[in-house]
C-alpha positions in Angstrom: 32.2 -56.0 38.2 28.5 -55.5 38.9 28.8 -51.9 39.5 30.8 -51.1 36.2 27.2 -53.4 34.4 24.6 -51.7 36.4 26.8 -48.1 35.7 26.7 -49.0 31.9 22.9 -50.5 31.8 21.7 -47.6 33.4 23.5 -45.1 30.7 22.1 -47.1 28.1 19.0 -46.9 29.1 19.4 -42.8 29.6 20.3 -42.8 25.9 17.5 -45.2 25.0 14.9 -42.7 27.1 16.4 -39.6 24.9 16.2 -41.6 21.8 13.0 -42.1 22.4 11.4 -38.7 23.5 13.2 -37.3 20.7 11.4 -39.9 18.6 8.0 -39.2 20.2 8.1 -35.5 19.0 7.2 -37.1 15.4 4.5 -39.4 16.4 3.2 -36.6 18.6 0.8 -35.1 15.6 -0.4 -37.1 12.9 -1.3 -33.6 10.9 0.1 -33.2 7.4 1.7 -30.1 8.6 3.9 -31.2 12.1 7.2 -31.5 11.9 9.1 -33.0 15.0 11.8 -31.7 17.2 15.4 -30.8 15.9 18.0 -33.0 17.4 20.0 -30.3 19.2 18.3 -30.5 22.3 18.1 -34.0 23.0 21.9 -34.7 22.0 22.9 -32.3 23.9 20.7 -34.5 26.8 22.9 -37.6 25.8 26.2 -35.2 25.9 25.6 -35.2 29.7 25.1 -39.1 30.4 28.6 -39.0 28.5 29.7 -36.3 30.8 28.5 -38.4 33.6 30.3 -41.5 32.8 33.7 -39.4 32.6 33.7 -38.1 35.8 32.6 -41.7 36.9 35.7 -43.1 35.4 37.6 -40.5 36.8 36.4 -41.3 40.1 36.7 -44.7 39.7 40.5 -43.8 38.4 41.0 -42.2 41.6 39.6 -44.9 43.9 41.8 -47.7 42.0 38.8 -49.6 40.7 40.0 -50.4 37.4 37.6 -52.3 36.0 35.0 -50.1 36.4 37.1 -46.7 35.2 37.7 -48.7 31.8 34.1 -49.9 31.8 33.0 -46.2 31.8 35.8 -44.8 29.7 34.2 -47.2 27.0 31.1 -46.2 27.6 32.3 -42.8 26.8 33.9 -44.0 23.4 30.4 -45.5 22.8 28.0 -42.7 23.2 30.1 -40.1 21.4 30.4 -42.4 18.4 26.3 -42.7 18.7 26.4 -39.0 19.1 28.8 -38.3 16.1 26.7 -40.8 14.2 23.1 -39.8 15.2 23.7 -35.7 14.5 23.9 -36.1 11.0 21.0 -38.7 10.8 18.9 -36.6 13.5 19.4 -33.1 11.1 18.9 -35.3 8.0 14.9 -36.7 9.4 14.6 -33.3 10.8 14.8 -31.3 7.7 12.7 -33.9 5.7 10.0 -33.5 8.2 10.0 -30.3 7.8 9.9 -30.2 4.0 7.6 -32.5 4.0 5.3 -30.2 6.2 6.3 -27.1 3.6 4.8 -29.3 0.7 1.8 -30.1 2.3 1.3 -26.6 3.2 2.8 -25.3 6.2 3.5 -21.5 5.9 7.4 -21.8 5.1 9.5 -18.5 5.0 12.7 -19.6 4.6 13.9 -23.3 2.9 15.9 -24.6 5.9 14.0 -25.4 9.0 14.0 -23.3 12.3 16.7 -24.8 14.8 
């Protein structure tokens, strides 16, 4: 039982470290004309601690440890929903960062922000 809690603590705080790197990129420069990070990158990050906890439930499949192959399989469930849920959110601040850094000047060629 305390390995399937330490296993899911330690994803979460994976995501949480992502979250907030990606969040960083915005706070990064207070100039009118930065515009943070696109999402891509850093979901793609939280696609491999999902990754990780699949093959850990698989193993733990394999070794007969139920408890902590549903714990992960969960965990799974979990971080795609966030995944699924933060893509859309992530492109949606993304883009309005980076109009907002068209309107105050930045030298914008094309209406949709580089990816």
């Amino acid at each position: 039982m305390a390995i399937s809690v330490g296993l899911a603590v330690l994803e979460l705080l994976a995501l949480g470290l992502i979250w907030f790197f990606w969040i960083a990129s915005y706070w990064s420069s207070f100039g009118d004309q930065a515009y943070g990070a696109p999402p891509g990158p850093y979901l793609q990050k939280a696609l491999f601690v999902a990754a990780a906890a699949l093959v850990a439930a698989v193993v733990a499949g394999v070794r007969r440890v139920p408890v902590v192959a549903v714990t992960q399989l969960f965990m799974v469930l979990v971080i795609c929903a966030a995944l699924t849920s933060a893509k859309t959110a992530g492109e949606r601040i993304y883009d309005s960062s980076y109009q907002n850094a068209c309107l105050s000047g930045l030298d914008c060629d094309a209406p949709s922000p580089p990816r």
